[in-house]
N, C-alpha and C positions, 0 to 999 in steps of 0.2 A: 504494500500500500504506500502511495507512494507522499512524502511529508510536504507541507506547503513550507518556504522558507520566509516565516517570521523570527523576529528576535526575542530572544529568551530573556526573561528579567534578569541583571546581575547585581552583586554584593558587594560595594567597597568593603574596605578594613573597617572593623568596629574592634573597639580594645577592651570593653566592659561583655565579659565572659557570658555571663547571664543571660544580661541582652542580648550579644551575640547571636546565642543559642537559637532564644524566641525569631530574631527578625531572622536568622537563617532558615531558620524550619519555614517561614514564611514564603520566605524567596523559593525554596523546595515545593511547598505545593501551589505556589502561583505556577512555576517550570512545569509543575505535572497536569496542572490544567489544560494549559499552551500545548503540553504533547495530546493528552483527549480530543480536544478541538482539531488542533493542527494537524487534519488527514482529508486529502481528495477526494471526490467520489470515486470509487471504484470497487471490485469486487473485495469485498467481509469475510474473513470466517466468522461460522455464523457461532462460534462459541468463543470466541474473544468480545471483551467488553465485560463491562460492572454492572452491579444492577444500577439502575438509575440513569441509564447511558441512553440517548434518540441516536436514529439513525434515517438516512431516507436511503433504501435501494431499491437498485434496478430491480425490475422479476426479468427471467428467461422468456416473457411475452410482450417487451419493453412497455411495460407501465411499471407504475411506480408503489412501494408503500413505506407509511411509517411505522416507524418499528421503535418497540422500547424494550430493555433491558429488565428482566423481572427475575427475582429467587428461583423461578423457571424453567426459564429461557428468555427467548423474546418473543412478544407480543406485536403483530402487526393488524396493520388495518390500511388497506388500500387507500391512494389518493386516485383525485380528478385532474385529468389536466385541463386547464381554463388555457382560452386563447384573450390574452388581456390586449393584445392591437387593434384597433381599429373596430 
């Protein structure tokens, strides 16, 4: 799958330990957000992903569904496609 190229949040030097610690772990799941989002459309395995995860994919009869990640599996439900031109 293939990654969109944004930038990753980064971390000066911080000298108070503690602190440190918290705003690091911060900057760590802001980075692991940025990787969940940061993916193309293209083909899934369909057992990768957390619960709590959207997706939109192809079907093998190009329409489309949305899909969510459940203690399951995943959960879909077909879209429409609207013609919004003219």
């Amino acid at each position: 799958m293939a990654k969109l190229k944004l930038k990753k949040a980064s971390l000066g030097k911080i000298n108070d330990g503690n602190i440190g610690q918290v705003i690091r772990k911060i900057y760590d799941d802001i980075n692991e957000l940025i990787n969940e989002v940061n993916n193309e459309f293209g083909n899934l395995n369909t057992q990768k992903g957390k619960t709590g995860n959207i997706r939109i994919k192809k079907t093998d009869t190009n329409s489309y569904n949305l899909e969510a990640k459940t203690s399951d599996g995943w959960a879909s439900i077909p879209l429409a496609l609207k013609d919004t031109e003219g």
